[in-house]
Z-matrix of the N, CA and C atoms (Angstrom, degrees):
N
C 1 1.452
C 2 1.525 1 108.28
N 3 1.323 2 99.60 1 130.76
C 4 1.642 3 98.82 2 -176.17
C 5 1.948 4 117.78 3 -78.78
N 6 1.006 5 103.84 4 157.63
C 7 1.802 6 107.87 5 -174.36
C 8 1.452 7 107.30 6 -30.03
N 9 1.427 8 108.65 7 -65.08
C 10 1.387 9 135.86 8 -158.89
C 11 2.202 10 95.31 9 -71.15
N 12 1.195 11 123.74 10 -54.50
C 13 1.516 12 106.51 11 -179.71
C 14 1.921 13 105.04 12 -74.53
N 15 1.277 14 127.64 13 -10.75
C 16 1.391 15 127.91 14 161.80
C 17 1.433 16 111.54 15 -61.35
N 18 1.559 17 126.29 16 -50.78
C 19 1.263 18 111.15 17 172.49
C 20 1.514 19 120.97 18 -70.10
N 21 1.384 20 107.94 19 -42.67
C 22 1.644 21 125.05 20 -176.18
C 23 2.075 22 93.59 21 -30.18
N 24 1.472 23 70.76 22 -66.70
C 25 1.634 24 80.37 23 177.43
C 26 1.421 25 151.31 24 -46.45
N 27 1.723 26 102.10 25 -33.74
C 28 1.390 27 138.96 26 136.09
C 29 1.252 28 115.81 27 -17.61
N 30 1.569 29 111.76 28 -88.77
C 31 1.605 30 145.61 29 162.95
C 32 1.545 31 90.54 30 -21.43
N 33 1.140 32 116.69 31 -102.87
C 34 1.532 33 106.66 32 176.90
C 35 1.149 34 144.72 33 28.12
N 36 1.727 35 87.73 34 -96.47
C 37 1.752 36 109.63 35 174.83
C 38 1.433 37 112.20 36 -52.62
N 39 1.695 38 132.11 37 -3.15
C 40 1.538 39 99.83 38 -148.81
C 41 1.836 40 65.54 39 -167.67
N 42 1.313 41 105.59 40 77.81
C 43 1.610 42 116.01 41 175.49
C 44 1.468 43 108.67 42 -100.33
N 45 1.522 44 112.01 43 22.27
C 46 1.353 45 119.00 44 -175.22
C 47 1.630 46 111.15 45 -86.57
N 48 1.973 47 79.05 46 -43.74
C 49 2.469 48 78.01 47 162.80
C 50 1.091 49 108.31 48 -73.12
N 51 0.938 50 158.22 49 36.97
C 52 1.743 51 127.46 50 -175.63
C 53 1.618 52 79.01 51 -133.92
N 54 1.569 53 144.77 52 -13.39
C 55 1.109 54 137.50 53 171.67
C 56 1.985 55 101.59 54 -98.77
N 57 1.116 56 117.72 55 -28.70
C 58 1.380 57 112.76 56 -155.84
C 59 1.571 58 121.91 57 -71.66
N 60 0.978 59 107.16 58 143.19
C 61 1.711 60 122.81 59 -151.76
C 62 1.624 61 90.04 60 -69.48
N 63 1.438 62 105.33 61 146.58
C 64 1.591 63 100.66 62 144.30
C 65 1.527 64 115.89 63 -142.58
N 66 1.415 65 101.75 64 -176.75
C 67 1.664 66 121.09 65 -145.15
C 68 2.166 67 78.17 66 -76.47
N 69 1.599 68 99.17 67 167.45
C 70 1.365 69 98.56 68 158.78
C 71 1.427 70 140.04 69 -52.64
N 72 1.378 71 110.55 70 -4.23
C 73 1.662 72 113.24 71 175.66
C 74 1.424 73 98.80 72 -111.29
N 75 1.241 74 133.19 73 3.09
C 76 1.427 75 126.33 74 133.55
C 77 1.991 76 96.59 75 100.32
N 78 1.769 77 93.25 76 25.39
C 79 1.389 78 109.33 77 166.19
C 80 1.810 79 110.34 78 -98.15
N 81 1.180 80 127.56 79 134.10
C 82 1.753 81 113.27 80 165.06
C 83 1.382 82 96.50 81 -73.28
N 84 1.606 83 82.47 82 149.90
C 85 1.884 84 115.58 83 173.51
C 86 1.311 85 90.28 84 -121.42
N 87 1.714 86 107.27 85 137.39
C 88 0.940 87 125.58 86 -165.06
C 89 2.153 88 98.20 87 -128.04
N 90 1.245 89 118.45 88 160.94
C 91 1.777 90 128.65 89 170.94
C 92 1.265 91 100.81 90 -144.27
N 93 1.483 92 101.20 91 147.53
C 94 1.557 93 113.96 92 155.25
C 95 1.219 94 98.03 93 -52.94
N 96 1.781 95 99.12 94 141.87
C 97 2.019 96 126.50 95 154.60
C 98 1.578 97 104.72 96 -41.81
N 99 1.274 98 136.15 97 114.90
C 100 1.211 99 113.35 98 155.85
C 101 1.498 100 128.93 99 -41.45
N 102 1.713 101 122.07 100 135.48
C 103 1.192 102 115.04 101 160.49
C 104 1.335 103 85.16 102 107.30
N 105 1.223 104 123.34 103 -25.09
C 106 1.769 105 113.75 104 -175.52
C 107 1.666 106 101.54 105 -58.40
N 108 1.083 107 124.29 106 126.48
C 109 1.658 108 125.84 107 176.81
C 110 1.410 109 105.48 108 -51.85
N 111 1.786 110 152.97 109 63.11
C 112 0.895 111 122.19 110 -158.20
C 113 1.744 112 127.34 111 -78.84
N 114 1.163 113 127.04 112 8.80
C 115 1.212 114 140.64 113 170.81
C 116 1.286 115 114.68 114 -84.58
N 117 1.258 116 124.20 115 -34.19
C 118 1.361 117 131.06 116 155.85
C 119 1.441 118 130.57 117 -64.53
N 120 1.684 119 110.02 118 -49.28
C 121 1.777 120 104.17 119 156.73
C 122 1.281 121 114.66 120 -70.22
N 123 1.234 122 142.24 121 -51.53
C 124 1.485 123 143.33 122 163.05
C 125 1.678 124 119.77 123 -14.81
N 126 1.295 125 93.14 124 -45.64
C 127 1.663 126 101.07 125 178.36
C 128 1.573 127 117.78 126 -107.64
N 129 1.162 128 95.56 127 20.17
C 130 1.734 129 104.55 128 168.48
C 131 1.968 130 94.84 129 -117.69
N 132 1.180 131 133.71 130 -22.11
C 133 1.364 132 135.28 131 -161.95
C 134 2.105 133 105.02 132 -78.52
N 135 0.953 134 91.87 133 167.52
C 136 1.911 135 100.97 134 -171.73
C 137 1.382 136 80.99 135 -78.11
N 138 1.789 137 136.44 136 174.52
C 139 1.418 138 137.40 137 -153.17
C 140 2.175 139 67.34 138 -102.24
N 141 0.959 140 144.73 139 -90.38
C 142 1.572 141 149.80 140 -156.40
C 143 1.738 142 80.70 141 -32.88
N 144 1.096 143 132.66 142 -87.49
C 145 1.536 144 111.35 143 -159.58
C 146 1.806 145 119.38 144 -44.04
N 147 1.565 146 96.98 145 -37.19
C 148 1.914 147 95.11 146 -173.18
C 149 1.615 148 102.35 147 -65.77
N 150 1.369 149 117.61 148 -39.55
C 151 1.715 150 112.73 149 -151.07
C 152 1.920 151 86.97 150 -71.75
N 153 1.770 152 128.34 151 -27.38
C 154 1.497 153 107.44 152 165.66
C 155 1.373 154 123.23 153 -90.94
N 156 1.582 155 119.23 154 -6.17
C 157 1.429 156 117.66 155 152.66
C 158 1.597 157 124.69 156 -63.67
N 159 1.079 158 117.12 157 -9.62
C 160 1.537 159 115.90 158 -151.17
C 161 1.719 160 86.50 159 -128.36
N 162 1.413 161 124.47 160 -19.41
C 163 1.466 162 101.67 161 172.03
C 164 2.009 163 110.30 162 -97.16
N 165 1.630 164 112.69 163 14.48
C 166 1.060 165 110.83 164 -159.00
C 167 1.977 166 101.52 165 -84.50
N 168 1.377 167 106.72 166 113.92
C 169 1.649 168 101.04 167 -172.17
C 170 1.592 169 101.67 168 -136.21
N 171 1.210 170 126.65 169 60.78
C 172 1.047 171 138.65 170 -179.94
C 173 1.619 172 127.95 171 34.01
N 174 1.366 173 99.82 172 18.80
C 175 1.468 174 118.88 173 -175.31
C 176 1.534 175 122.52 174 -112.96
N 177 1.568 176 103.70 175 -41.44
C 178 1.479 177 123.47 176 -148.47
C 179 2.025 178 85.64 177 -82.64
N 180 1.204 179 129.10 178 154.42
C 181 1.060 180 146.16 179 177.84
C 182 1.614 181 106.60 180 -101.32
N 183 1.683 182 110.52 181 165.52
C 184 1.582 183 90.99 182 179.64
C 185 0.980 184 119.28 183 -67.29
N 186 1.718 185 120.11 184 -30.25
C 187 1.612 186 123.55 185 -177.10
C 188 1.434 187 111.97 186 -76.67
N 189 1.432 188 136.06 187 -14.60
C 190 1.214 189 108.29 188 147.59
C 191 1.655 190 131.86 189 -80.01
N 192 1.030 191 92.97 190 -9.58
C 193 1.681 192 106.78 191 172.07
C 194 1.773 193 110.10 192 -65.78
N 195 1.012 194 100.77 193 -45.22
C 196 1.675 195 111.60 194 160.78
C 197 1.081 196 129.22 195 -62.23
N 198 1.255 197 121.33 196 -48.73
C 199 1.712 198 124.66 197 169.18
C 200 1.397 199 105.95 198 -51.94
N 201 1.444 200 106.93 199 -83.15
C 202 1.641 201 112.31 200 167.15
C 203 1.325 202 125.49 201 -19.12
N 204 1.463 203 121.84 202 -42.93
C 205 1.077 204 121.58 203 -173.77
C 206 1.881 205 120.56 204 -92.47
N 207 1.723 206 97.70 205 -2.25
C 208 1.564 207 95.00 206 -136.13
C 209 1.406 208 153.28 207 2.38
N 210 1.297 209 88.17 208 81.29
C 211 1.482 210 112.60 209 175.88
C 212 1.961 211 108.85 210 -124.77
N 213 1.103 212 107.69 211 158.25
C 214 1.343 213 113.79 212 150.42
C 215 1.199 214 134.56 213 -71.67
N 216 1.814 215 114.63 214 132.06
C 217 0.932 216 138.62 215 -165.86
C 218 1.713 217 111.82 216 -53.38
N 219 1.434 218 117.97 217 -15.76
C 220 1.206 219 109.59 218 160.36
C 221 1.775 220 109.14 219 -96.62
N 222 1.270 221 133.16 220 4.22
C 223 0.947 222 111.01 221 -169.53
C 224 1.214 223 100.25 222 -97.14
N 225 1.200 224 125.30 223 -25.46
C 226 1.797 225 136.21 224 -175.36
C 227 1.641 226 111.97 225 -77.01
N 228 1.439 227 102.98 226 -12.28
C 229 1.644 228 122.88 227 -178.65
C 230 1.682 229 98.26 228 -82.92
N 231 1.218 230 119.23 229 -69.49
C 232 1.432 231 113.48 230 166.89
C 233 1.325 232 130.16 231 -35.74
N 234 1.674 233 120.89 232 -64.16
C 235 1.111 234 116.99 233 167.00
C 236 1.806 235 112.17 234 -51.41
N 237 0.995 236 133.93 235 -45.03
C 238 1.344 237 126.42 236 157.24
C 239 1.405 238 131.06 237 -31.96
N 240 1.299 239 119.71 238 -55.63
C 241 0.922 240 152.92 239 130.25
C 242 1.712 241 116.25 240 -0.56
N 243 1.424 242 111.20 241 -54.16
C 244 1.396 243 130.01 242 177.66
C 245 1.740 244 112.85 243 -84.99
N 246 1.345 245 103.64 244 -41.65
C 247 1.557 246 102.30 245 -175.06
C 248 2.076 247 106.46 246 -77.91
N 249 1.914 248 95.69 247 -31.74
C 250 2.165 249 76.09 248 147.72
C 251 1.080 250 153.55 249 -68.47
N 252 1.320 251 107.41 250 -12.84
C 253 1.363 252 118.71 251 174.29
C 254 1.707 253 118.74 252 -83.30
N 255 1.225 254 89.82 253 -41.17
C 256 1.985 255 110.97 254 162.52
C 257 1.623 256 101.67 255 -42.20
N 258 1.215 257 101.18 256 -57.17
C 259 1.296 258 116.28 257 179.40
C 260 1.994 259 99.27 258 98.73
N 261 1.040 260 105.59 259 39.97
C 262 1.659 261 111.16 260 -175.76
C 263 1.359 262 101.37 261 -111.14
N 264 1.452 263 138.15 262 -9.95
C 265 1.530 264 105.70 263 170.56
C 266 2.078 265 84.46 264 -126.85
N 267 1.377 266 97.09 265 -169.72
C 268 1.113 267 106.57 266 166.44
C 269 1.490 268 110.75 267 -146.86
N 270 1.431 269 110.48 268 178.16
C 271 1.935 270 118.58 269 159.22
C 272 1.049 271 120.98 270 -53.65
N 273 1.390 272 151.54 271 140.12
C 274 1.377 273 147.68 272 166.60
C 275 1.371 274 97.06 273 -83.85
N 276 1.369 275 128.12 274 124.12
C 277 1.547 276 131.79 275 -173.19
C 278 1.784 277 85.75 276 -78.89
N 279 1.806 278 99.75 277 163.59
C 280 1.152 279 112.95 278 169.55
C 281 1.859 280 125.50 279 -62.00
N 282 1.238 281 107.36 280 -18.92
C 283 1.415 282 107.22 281 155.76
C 284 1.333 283 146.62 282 -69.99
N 285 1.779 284 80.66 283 -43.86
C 286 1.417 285 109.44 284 165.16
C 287 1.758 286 117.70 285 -48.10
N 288 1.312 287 89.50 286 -55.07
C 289 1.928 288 97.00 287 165.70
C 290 1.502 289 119.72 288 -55.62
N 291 1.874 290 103.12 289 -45.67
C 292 1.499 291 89.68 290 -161.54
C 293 1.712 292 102.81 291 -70.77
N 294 1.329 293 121.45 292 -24.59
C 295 1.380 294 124.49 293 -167.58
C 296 1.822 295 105.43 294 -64.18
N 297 1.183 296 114.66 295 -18.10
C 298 1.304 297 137.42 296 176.77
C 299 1.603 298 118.17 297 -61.97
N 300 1.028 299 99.83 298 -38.25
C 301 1.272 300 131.94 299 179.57
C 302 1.002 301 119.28 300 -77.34
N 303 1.287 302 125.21 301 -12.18
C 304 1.894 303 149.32 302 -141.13
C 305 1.570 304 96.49 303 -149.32
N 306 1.316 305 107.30 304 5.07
C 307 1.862 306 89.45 305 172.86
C 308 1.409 307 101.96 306 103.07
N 309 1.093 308 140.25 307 -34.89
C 310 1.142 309 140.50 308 -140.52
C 311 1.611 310 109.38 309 -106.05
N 312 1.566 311 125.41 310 161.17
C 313 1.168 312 119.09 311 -174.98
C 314 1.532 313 121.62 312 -130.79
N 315 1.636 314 105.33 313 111.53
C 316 1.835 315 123.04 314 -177.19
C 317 1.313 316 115.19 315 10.06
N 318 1.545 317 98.00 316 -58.88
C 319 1.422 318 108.87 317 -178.12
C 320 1.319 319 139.06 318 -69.61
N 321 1.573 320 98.20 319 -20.19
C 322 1.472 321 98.35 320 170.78
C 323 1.449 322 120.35 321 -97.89
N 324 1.114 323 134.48 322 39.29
C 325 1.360 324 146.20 323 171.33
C 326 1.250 325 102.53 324 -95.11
């Protein structure tokens, strides 16, 4: 399989970025699924995956997820990356953000 139909293919499976909202600096913000037990996955996760599971509050962008974390902005993308497929965080829809903005919190929508 050549480079180019490996990603094509990529793209594909995971048509969730090519729709997913991002924050005004044109990073996605991502929240825990409601209902996900997060004290329970948190303490099953490697300490580098929990410290960006555990700062994820439907606000933080990937590049602050990186600063915070110091890591690189692709490395916090991967591990991200992993908790969608888990299916443990999700996109913060564009409402979801703007309501954010309004006092209000991701999760309770």
């Amino acid at each position: 399989m050549s480079m180019v139909d490996q990603f094509g293919t990529r793209r594909n499976m995971m048509p969730e970025f090519g729709a997913q909202e991002k924050a005004p600096g044109g990073s996605p913000v991502f929240r825990v699924v409601p209902g996900v037990p997060t004290a329970t996955l948190a303490g099953q996760l490697p300490r580098r995956e929990r410290w960006v599971f555990l700062l994820l509050d439907g606000r933080r962008t990937v590049a602050d997820l990186a600063r915070l974390t110091q890591r690189s902005e692709l490395d916090v993308a991967s591990t991200l990356t992993r908790f969608l497929q888990w299916g443990s965080i999700e996109p913060v829809t564009r409402e979801q953000f703007r309501s954010l903005k309004d006092g209000r919190d991701a999760g309770s929508l």
